[in-house]
C-alpha positions in Angstrom: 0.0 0.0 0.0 2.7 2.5 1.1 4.5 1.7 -2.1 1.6 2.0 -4.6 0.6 5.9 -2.2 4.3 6.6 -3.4 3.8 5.7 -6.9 0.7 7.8 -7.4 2.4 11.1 -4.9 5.5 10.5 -7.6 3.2 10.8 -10.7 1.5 13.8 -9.3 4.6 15.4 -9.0 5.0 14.6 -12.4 2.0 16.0 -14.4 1.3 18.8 -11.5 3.4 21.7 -13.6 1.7 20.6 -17.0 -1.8 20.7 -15.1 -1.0 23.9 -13.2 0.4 26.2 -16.4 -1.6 24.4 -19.3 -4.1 26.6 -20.9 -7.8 25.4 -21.1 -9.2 26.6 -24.9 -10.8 29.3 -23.3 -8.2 31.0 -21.8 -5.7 30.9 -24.8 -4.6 33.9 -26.0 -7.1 36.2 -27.9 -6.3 38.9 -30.6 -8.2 42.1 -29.9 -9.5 44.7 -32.4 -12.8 46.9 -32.9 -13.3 45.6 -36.1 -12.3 41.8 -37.6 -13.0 41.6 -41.6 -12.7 37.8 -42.3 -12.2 37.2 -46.2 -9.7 39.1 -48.2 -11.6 39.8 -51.1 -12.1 42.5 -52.9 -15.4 43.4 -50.5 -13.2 42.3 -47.6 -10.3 44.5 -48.3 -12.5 47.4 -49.0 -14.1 46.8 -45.5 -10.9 46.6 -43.8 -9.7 49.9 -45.4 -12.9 51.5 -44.8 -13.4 51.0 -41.1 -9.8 51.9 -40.7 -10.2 55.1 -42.2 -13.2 55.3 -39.7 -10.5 55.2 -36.6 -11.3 51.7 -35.6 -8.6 49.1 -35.0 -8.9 46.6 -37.8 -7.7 42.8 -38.6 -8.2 41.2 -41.6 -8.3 37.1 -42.0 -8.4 35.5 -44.9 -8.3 31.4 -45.0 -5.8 31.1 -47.5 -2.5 32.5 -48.4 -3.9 35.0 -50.8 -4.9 38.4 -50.6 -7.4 40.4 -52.8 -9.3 37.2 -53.9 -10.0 37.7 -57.6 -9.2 41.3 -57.9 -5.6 40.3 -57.7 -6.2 36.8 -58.8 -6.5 37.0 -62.4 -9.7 38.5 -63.0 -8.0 41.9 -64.2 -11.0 43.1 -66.8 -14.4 43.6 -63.9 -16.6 44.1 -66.6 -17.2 48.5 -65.1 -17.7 49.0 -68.6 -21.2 47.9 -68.6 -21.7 49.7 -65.5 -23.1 53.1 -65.0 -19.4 53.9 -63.9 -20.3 57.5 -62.3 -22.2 55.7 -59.3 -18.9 53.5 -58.7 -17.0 56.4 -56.6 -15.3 55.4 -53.6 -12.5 52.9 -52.6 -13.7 51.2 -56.3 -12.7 54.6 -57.8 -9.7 54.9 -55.7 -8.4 51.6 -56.4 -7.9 52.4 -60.2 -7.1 55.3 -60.0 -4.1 54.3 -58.2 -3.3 51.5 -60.4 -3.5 54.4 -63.2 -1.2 56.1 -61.6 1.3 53.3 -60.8 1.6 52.7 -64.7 1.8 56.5 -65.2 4.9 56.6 -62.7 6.6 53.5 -64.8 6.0 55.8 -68.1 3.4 53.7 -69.3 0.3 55.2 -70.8 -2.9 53.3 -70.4 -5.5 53.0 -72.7 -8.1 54.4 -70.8 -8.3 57.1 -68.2 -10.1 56.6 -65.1 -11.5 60.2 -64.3 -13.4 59.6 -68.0 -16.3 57.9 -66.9 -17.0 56.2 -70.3 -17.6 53.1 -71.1 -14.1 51.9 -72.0 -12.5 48.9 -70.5 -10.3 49.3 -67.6 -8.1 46.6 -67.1 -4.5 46.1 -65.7 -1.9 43.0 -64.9 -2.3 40.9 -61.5 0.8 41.8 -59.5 0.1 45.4 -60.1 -3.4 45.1 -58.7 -1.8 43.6 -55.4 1.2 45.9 -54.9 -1.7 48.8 -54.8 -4.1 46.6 -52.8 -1.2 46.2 -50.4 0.2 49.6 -50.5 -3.6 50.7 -49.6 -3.8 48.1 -46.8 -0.6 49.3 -45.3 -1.0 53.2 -45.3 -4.5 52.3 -43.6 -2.8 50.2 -40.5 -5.0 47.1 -41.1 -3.2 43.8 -39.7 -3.7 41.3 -42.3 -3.5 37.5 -41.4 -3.5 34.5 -44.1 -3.9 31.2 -43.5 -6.6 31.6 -40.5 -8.9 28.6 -41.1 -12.1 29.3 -39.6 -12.6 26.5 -36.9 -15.4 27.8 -34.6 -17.8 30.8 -33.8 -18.6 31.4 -29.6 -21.1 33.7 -29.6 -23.5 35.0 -26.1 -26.7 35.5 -26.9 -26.8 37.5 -30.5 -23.4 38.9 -30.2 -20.2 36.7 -31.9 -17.4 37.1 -29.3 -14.6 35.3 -31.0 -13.5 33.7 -34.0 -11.5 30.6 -33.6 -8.9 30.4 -36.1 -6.1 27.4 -37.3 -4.1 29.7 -36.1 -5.4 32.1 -33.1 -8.3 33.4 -31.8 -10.4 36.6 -32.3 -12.4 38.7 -30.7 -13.9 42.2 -31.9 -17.1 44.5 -31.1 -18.3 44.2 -34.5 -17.6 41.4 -37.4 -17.5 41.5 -41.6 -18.1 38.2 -43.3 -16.7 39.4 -46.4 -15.5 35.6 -48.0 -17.5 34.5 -51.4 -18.9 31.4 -49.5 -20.5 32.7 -46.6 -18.5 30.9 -44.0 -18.5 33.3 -40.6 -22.5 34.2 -41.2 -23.1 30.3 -41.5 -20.7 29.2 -38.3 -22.2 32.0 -36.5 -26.1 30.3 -37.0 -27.6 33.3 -39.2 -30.1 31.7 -41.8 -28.9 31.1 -45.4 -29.3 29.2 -49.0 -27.6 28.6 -51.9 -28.6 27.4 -55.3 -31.9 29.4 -57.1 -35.1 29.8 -56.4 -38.4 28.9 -58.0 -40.0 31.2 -60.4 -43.5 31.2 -57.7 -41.0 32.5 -54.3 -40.4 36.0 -55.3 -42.4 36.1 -58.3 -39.0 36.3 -60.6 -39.3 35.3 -64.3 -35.7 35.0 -64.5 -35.9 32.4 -62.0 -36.0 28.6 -62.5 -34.7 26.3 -65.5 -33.1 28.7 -68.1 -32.8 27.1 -72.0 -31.5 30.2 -74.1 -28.4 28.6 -75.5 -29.0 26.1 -78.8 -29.7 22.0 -78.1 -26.2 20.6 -79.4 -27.2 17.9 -81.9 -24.7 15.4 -80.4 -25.2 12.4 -78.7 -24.6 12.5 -74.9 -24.4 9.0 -74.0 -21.3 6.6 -74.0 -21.6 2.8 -74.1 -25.0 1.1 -71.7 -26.2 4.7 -72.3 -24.0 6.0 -69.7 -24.0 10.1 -70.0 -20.4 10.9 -70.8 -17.8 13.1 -68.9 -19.0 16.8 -68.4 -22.4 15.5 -68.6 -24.0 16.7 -65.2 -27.8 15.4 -65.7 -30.6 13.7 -67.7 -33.3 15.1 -66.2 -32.7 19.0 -65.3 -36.1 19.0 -63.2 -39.3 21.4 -63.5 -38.5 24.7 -65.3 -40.5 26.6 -63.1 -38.7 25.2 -60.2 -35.4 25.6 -58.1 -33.0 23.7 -57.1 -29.2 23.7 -55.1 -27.3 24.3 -58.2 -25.2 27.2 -58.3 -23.2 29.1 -61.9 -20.6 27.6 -62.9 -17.0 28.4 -61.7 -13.7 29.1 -63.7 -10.0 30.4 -63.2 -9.7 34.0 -64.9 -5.7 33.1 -66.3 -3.6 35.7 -66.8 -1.2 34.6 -70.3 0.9 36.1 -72.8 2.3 34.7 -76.1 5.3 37.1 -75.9 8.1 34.0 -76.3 10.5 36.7 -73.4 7.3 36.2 -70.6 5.7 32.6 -72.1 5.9 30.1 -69.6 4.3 26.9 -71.3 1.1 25.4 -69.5 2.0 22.1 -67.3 0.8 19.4 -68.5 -1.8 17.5 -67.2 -1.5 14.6 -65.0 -2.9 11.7 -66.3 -4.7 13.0 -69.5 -7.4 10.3 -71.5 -8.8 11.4 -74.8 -11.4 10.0 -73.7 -12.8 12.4 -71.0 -13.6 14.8 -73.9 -15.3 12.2 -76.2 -18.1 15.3 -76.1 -16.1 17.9 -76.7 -15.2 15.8 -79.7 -18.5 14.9 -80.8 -19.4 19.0 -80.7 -16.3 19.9 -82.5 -17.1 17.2 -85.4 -20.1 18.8 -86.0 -19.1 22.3 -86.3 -19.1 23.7 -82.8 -16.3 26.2 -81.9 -14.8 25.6 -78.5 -12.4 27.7 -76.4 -12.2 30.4 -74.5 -13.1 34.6 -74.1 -9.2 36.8 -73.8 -9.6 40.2 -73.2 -6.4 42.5 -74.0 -4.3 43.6 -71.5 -1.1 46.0 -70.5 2.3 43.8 -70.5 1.3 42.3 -73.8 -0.8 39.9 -71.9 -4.8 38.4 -72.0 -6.9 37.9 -69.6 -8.8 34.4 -70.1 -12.1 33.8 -69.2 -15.1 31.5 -69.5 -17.2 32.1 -72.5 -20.9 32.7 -71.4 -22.1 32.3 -74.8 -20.1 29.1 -75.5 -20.9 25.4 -75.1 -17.7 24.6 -73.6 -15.4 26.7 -72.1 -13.5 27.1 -69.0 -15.7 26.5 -66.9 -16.3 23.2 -65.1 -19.8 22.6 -65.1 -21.7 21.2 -62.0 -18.6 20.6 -60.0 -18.4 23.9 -58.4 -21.8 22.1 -56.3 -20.7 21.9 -52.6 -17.7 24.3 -52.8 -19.2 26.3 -49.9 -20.5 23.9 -47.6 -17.3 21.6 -47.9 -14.2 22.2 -45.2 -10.9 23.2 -46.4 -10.1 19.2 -47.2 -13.5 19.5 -49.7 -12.6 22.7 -51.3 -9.1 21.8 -52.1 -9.9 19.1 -53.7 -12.4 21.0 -55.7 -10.0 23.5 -56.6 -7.5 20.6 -57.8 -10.4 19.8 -60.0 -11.1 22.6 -61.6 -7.4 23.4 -62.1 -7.0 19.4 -63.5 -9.8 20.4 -66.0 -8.6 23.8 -66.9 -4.9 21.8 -67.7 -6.9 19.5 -69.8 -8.8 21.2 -72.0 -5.7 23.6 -73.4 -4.0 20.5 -73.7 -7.5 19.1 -75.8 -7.7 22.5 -77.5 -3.9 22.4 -78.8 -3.3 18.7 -79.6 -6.7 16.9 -80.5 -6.4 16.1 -84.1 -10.6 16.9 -83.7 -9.7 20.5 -82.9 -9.2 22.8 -86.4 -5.7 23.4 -86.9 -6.2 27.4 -86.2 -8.2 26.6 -82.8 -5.0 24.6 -82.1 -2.4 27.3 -83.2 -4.3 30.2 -81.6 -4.1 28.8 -78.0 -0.7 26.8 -78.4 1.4 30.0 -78.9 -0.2 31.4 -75.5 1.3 30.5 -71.9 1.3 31.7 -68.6 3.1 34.3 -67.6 6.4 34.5 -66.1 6.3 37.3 -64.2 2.7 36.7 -62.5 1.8 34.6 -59.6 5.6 32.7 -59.2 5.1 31.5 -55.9 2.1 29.7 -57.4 3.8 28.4 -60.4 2.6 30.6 -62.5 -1.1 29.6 -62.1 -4.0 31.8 -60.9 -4.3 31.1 -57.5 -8.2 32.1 -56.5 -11.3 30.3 -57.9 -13.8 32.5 -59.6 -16.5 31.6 -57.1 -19.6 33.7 -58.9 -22.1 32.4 -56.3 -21.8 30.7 -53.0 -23.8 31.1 -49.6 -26.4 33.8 -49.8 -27.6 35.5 -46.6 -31.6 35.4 -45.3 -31.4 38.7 -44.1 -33.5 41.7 -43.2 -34.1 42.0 -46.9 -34.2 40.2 -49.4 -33.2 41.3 -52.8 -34.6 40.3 -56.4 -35.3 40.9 -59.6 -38.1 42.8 -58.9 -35.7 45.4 -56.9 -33.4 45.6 -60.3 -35.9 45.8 -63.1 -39.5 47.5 -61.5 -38.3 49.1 -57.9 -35.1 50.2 -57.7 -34.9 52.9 -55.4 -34.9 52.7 -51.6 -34.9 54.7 -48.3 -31.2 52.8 -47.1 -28.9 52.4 -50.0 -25.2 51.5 -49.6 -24.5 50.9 -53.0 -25.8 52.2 -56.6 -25.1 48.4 -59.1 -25.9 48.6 -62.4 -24.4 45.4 -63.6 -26.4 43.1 -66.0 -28.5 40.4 -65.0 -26.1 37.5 -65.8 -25.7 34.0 -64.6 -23.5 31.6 -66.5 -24.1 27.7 -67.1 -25.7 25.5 -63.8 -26.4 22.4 -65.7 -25.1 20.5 -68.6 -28.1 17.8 -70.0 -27.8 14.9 -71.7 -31.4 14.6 -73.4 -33.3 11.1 -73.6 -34.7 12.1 -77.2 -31.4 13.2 -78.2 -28.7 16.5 -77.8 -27.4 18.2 -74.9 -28.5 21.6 -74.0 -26.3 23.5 -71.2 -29.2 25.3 -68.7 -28.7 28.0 -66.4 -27.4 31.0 -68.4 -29.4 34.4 -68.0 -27.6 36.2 -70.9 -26.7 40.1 -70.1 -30.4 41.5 -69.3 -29.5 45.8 -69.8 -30.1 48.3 -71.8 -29.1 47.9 -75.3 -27.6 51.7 -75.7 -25.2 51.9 -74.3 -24.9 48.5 -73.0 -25.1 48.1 -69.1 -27.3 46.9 -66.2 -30.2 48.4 -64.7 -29.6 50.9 -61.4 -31.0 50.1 -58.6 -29.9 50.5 -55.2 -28.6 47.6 -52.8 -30.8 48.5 -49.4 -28.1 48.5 -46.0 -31.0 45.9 -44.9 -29.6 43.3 -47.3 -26.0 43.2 -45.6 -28.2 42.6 -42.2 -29.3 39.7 -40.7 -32.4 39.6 -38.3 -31.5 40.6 -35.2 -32.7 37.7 -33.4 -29.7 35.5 -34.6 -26.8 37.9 -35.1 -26.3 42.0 -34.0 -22.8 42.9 -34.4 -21.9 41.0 -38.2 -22.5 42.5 -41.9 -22.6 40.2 -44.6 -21.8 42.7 -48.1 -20.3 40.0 -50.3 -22.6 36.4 -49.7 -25.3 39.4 -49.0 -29.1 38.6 -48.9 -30.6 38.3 -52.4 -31.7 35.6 -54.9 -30.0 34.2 -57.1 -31.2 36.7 -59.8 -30.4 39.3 -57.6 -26.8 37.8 -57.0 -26.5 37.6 -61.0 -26.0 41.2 -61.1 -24.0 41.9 -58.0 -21.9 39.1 -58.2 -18.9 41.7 -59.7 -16.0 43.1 -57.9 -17.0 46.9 -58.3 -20.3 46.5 -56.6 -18.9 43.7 -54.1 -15.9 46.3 -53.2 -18.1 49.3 -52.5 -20.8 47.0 -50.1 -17.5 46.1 -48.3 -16.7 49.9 -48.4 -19.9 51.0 -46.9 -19.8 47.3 -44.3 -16.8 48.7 -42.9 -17.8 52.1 -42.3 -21.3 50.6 -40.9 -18.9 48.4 -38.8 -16.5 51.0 -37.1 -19.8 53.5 -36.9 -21.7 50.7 -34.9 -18.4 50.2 -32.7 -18.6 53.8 -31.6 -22.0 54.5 -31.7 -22.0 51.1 -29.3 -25.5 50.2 -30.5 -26.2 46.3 -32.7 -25.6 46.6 -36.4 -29.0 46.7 -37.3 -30.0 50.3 -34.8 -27.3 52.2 -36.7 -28.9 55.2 -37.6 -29.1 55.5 -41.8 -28.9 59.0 -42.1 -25.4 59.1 -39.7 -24.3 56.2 -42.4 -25.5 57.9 -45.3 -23.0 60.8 -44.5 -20.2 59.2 -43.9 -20.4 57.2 -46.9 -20.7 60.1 -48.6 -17.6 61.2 -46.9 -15.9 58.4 -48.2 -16.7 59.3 -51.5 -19.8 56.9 -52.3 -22.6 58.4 -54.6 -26.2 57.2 -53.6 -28.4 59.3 -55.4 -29.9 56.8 -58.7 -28.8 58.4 -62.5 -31.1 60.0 -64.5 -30.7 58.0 -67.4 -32.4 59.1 -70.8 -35.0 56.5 -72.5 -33.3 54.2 -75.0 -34.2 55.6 -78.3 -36.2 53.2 -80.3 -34.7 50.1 -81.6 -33.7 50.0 -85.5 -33.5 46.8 -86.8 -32.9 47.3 -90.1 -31.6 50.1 -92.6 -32.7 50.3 -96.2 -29.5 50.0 -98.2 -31.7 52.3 -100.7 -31.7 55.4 -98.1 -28.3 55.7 -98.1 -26.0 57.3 -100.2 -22.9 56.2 -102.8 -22.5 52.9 -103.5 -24.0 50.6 -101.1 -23.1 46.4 -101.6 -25.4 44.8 -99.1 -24.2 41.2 -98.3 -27.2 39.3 -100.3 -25.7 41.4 -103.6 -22.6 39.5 -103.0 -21.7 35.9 -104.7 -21.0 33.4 -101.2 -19.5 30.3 -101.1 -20.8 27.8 -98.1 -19.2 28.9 -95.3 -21.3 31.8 -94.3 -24.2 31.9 -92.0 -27.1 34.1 -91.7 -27.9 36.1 -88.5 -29.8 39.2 -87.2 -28.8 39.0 -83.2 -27.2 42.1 -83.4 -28.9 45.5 -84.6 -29.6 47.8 -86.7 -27.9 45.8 -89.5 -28.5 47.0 -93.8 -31.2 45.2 -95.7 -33.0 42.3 -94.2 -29.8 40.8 -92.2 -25.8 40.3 -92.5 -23.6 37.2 -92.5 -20.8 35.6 -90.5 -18.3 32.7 -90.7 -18.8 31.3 -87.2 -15.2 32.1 -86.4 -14.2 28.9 -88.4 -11.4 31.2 -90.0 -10.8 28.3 -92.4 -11.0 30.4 -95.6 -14.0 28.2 -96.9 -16.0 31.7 -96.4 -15.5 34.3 -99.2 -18.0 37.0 -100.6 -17.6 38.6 -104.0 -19.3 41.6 -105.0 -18.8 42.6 -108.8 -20.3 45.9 -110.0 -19.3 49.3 -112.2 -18.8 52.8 -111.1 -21.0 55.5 -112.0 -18.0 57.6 -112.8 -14.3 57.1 -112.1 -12.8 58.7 -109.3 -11.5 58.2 -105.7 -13.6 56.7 -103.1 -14.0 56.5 -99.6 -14.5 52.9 -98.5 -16.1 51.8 -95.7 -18.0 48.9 -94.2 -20.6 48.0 -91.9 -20.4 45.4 -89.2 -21.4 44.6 -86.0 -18.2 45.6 -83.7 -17.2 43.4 -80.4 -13.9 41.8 -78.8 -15.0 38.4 -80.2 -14.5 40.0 -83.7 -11.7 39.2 -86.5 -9.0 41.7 -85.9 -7.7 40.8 -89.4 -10.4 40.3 -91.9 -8.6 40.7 -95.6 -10.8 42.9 -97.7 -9.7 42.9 -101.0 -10.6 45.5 -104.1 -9.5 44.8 -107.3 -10.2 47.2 -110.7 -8.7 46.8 -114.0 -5.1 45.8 -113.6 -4.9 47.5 -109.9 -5.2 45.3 -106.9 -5.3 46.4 -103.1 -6.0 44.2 -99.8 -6.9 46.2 -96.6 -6.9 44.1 -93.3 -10.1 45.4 -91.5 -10.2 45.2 -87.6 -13.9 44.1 -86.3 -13.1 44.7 -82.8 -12.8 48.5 -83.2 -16.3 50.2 -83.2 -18.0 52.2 -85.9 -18.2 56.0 -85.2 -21.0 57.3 -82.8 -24.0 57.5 -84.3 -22.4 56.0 -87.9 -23.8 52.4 -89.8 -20.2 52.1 -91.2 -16.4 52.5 -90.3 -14.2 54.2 -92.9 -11.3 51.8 -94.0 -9.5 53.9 -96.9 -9.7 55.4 -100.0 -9.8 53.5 -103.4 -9.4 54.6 -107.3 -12.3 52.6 -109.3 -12.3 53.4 -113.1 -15.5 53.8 -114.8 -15.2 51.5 -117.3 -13.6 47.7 -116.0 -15.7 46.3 -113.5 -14.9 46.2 -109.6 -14.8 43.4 -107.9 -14.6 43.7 -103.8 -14.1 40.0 -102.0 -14.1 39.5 -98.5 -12.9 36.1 -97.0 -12.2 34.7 -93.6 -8.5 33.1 -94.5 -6.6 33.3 -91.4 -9.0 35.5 -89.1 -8.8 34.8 -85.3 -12.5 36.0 -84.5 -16.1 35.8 -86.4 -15.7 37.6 -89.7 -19.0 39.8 -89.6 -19.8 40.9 -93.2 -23.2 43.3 -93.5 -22.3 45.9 -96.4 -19.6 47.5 -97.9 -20.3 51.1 -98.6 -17.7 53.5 -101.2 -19.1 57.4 -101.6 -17.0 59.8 -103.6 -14.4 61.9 -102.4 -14.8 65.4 -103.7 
């Protein structure tokens, strides 16, 4: 007995220290501030920055290792050009300006100029969008954290206390859920959804199953009628109903096909040919695959998924779960999506299926050397359009955009398009596959951008009986048409803007989130720059369709006076066009498409020639045009990206001799083109 009583006093002795000086969870140590932002995206640096600037003592978390989520990602064109860009004031304002300037100190010239509030596009390279994300972080004293895992929330009664980290622990009067998923709102028990509603639950005709793009006439199925890879249903369900799908996800890649900056894509591990069996079956029958690049400073592109394509970069259907999955989930999510975006530019540039120009047009690209390094080069943020969506004070939807945009509480003034991409890819029973989900752009025609409307401070709320001291101003409360339109960084960074100031207001006004007085916020937004009052906006003019080629003057070739071999295709989508409609070669650029016109001058002379076409980025920017009279000869190379004059139904290309007497012929083909080749009239008037 006395031995065993010596035995246990010995082992006391032993563990005593460790029991008397280890911590219990609770009394760890706890990082203080007034205000903690968690999510580094673009609304949750703009909260951080904002609050700050409001005196309060700010940290910022952010679960990963990157800062500035998509702004500094890869995403490096935010689509502000089909904004109404004089309500996007503010840190949204500040931030390009600043990036202006940073290429102005460098001695490079943009092609665009921030303080003109047209509708150019504004774009700009990755690491230059975080040095001035960081440099604006820094001058406002904001502690930034990466790699803080969200583990836990402890909350008494309505109030969140702490956050509980992977690495440390939190605590703050007032909290910003600014991630893309939702992940502090749904840890800290306030109500939420994700996926889209029914067309009945808000009365939304946007809402439900959505069939604009054309049934692929291919077949779906493999062998046993098994739907093949990238199929993600047979049955899509009831098109009046919802359902947990969310729009698809993508990487925005920044690349470059200067040979000094090219570093070539990895290749893919374990590629079969036989995962794109449908991409193959689309491609034999004519379909164009690939992806949107939009032009950028640095002789590099930003690539994007194609919301009018069939396939593009975008993985359809597997971006289902990304926000309710832990950190294990979503990585292996990501892998996915980076796997597939590996394999299809290795599909596009070797598949003997793929045309030879597809192949050669995305073979010279790579990424770029001197972006993301520490990543290998590789866009490190997932385009997450949609995740978690708040059930808030208010909810927003299309009704709010389209018939009742004005409120008494804005925070924000969006104007972005309705615009969701794919949700579903079907494999149909009776044969084809249709992708579903896509709500093309709904905006104005002229000029082309969203609706106003304002974004009500009640929608960054939730009810006060499960949360007062958090603000939710990215995964916000709205419906998934609502999120549609203000799912894009400038309207996500000025609801973090206005969160933050609501968040260091509400920490020194002491009162819950949701008793902050409106008109105290309204001026200090207003402070800060914001503009709430809603644009008057002039009444679209009437739509022209069409244009008699008879009303106008000189010579006027409309495209059904021209001789066409079979590669052209008819179209009226775009408007006003000449005559009854104009032709394109369905960006085959295979020079099987070629228009003749033959006719005499009325005189000889010089002539002004010009053409008419409907302009856009997914244009030829080297259409040969080719006049020939008598023994002369001259080929233009006509750019269809650049837009006709203001006001004007044709662009001026350059001036030609025709003689009176031999005959003219004018032949447009699409040999070698890297866009559609758009061909709707050629017109020559004399030149005095």
């Amino acid at each position: 007995m006395k031995k065993r009583f010596v035995l246990a006093l010995a082992f006391l002795l032993l563990i005593l220290p460790t029991c008397l000086f280890a911590q219990k969870p609770e009394q760890q140590e706890v990082t203080r501030a007034d205000v903690v932002v968690y999510g580094a995206t673009p609304g949750g640096f703009c909260a951080a920055i904002a609050a700050a600037r409001e005196k309060a003592s700010v940290i910022l978390l952010e679960t990963t290792d990157h800062v500035g989520g998509l702004n500094t990602g890869g995403l490096s064109f935010s689509d502000s050009n089909q904004i109404v860009r004089s309500t996007v004031m503010g840190l949204f304002d500040e931030w390009h300006r600043r990036i202006e300037k940073d290429y102005a100190d460098r001695g490079v010239k943009l092609p665009y100029s921030v303080g003109v509030k047209d509708q150019s596009k504004w774009t700009y390279e990755p690491h230059v969008a975080m040095r001035v994300t960081r440099n604006m972080l820094r001058e406002a004293n904001v502690k930034v954290l990466t790699k803080r895992d969200l583990q836990s929330v402890k909350k008494q009664g309505t109030r969140i206390t702490e956050l509980v980290t992977s690495d440390g622990t939190f605590a703050a009067n007032v909290f910003v859920d600014a991630t893309y998923e939702g992940d502090l709102m749904a840890a800290a028990g306030v109500s939420w959804t994700i996926g889209r509603e029914g067309k009945a639950e808000f009365g939304e005709s946007l809402a439900g199953k959505r069939y604009p793009k054309k049934k692929m006439d291919i077949d779906g199925f493999g062998s046993f009628f098994k739907p093949l890879p990238f199929i993600t249903t047979t049955d899509a369900g009831p098109e009046e109903a919802g359902d947990s799908n969310v729009m698809v996800y993508s990487f925005r890649l920044c690349l470059t096909g200067d040979p000094a900056n090219r570093v070539p894509f990895p290749e893919p591990a374990n590629y079969d040919p036989a995962r794109f069996e449908l991409v193959r079956r689309y491609v034999k029958a004519g379909g164009r695959v690939g992806w949107d690049l939009y032009p950028l400073p640095g002789n590099k592109f930003d690539g994007n998924n194609s919301i009018g394509g069939q396939f593009s970069l975008g993985l359809v259907g597997a971006c289902n779960g990304w926000s309710e999955a832990d950190a294990a989930g979503r990585a292996e999510i990501w892998e996915a999506h980076k796997q597939y975006t590996l394999e299809f530019y290795h599909f596009l540039t070797t598949d003997p299926a793929v045309p030879e120009s597809i192949r050669n047009k995305y073979a010279r690209l790579g990424l770029c050397k001197d972006e993301f390094p520490e990543y290998g080069h590789f866009s490190p943020a997932l385009y997450v359009r949609e995740g978690r969506r708040m059930r808030g004070m208010y909810v927003l939807s299309q009704k709010d955009i389209l018939e009742q945009p004005e409120k008494d509480d804005p925070i924000v003034i969006s104007s972005f398009p309705i615009d969701s991409h794919d949700c579903q890819r079907v494999a149909l029973k009776g044969g084809g596959v249709i992708n579903e989900g896509t709500i093309f752009p709904v905006r104005r025609s002229r000029p082309k951008q969203g609706y106003a409307y304002h974004v009500p401070y009640r929608s960054i709320l939730p009810r006060p009986d499960e949360c007062t001291n958090l603000l939710v101003p990215v995964a916000l409360s709205c419906t998934h048409v609502g999120i549609s339109s203000i799912r894009v960084e400038p309207t996500w960074m000025i609801l973090g803007q206005s969160a933050g100031i609501a968040a260091a207001m509400s920490v020194q006004e002491n009162v819950p989130v949701q008793e902050l007085p409106y008109p105290k916020l309204r001026k200090r937004l207003q402070a800060q720059g914001q503009v709430l009052e809603l644009p008057v906006i002039a009444p679209e003019p009437p739509m022209v369709k069409s244009i008699a080629a008879k009303t106008l003057p000189g010579i006027v070739l409309d495209n059904t006076k021209a001789s066409l071999s079979d590669g052209w295709v008819r179209s009226t989508n775009f408007k006003p066009y000449i005559g009854t409609d104009y032709i394109h070669d369905e960006k085959k650029g295979d020079g099987n498409a070629v228009a003749t016109f033959r006719f005499k001058a009325p005189k000889a002379g010089r002539y002004q020639l010009l053409m008419a076409y409907s302009a856009h980025e997914t244009r030829g920017k080297n259409v040969p045009l080719t006049v020939s009279c008598g023994s002369s000869k001259t080929t233009f190379t006509v750019d269809q990206t650049k837009p006709l004059p203001q006001g004007k139904h044709f662009r001026p290309i350059d001036t030609v001799y025709l003689s009176g007497d031999a005959e003219t012929t004018i032949t447009i083909t699409n040999a070698g083109t890297n866009g559609f080749v758009i061909l709707d009239a050629i017109q020559l008037l004399p030149v005095p």
